[in-house]
C-alpha positions in Angstrom: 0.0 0.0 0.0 1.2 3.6 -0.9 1.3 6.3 1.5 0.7 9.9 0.4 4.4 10.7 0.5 4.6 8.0 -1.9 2.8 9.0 -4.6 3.6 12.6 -4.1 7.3 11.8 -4.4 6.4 9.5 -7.4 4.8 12.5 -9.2 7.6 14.8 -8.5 5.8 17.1 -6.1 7.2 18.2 -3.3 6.7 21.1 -0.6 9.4 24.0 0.4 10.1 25.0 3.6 10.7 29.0 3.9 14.3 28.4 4.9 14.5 25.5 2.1 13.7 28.1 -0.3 16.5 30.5 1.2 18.8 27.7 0.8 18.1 26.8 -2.9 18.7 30.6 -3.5 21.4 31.0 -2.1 23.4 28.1 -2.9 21.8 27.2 -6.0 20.6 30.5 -7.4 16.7 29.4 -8.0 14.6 32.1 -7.4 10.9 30.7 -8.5 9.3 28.3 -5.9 8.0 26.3 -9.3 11.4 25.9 -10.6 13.0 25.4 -7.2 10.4 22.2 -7.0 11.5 20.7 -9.6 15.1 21.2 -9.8 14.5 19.1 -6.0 12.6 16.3 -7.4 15.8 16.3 -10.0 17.9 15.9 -7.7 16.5 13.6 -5.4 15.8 10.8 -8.3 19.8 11.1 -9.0 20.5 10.5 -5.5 23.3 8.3 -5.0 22.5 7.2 -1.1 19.8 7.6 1.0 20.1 7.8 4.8 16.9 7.9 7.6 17.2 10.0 10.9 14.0 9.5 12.0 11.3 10.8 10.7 13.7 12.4 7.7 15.5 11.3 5.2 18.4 12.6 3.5 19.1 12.3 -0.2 22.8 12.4 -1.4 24.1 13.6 -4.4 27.6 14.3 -5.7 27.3 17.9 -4.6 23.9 18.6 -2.6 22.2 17.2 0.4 18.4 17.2 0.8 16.8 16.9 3.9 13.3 16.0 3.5 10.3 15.3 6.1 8.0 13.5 3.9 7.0 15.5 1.3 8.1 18.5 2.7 11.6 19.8 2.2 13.8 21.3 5.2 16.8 21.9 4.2 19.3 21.9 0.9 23.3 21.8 1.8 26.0 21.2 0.0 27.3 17.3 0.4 30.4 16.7 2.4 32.0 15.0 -0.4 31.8 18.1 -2.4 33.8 19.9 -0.2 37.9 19.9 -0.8 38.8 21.5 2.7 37.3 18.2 4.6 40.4 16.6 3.0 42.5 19.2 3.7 41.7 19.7 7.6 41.5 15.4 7.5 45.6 15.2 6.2 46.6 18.0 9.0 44.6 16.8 11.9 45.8 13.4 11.0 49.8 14.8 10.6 48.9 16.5 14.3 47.9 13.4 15.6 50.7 11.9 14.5 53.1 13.9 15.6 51.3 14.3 19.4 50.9 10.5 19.5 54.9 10.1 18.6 56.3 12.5 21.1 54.0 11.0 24.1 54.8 7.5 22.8 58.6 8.3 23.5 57.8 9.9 27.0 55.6 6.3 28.0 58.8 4.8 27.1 60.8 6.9 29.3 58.1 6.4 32.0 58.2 2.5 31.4 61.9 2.9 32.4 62.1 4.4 35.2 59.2 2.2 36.5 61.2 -0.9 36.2 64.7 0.8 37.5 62.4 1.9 40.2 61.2 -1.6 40.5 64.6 -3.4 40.5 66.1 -0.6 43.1 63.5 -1.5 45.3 64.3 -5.3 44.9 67.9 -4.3 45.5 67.5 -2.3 48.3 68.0 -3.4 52.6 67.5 -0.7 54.0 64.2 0.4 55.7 64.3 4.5 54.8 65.9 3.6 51.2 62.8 1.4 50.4 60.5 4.3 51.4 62.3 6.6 49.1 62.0 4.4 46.4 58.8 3.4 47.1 57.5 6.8 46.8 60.0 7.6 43.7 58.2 4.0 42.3 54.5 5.5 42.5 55.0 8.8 41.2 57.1 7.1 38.4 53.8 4.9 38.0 51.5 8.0 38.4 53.1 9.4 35.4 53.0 6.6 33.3 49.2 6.8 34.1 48.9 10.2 33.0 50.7 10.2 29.7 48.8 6.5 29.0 45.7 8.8 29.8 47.2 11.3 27.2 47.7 8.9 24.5 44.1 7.4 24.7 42.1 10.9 24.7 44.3 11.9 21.3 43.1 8.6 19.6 39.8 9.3 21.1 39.7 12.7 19.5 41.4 11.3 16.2 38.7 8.9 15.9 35.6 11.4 16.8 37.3 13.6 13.7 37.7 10.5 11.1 41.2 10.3 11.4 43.0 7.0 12.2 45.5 7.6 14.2 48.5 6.1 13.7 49.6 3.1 16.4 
């Protein structure tokens, strides 16, 4: 069975919101609601992917975005695809990453160190006071490790929530 949306989308007709209007003229330069309608339903039937976010659905194209409520269309914005600076700020947040991740792998390894010197002077050591001192030197020495670890995870975490694979 065909709901209205259906057949209205089958025969091409569609409704604009005010600010869907606003964005077909401004980034498409359609000024007549008539036309406007139509160069939507063009679109939309060259779609290339088609994603649902609840109660909308969003038609892809090489260069638009249509967000559409039914029948009725919300918004028009330019495709992610289409734009070259996602690339850009991708390589340079991915070359940052890299470079943060290298310089705080190299301090974990200097923090790895001096927890297992710490370790072995504490094996080493007889004497009462001497163990304390190392003891505390050994959990600070362990704290840090913590904290740059910490470090490590929340730039891979922040890699990852901008696209980027961090390198391992």
């Amino acid at each position: 069975m065909k709901t209205l949306g259906d057949a209205i989308k089958q025969t091409g007709l569609f409704v604009l919101s005010d600010h869907a209007k606003e964005r077909i003229r401004q980034r498409v330069g359609i000024v007549s609601e008539s036309v406007a309608i139509s160069w939507v339903s063009d679109v939309i039937s060259q779609a290339t992917e088609t994603k649902r976010d609840g109660n909308k659905t969003h038609y892809i194209t090489d260069t638009f975005e249509i967000i559409c409520d039914g029948v009725r269309v919300v918004t028009v914005k330019p495709a992610e695809q289409a734009n070259q600076y996602f690339g850009m700020f991708r390589e340079l947040l991915a070359k940052e990453s890299s470079k943060l991740l290298a310089a705080y792998k190299r301090e974990l390894r200097k923090a790895e160190i001096a927890v297992a010197e710490a370790q072995l002077n504490f094996l080493k050591a007889r004497n009462p006071h001497t163990k304390e001192r190392i003891k505390a030197k050994l959990t600070d020495a362990i704290d840090y490790k913590a904290l740059v670890e910490d470090e490590i995870k929340k730039i891979e975490l922040a890699a990852k929530r901008f696209g980027v694979e961090a390198a391992k």
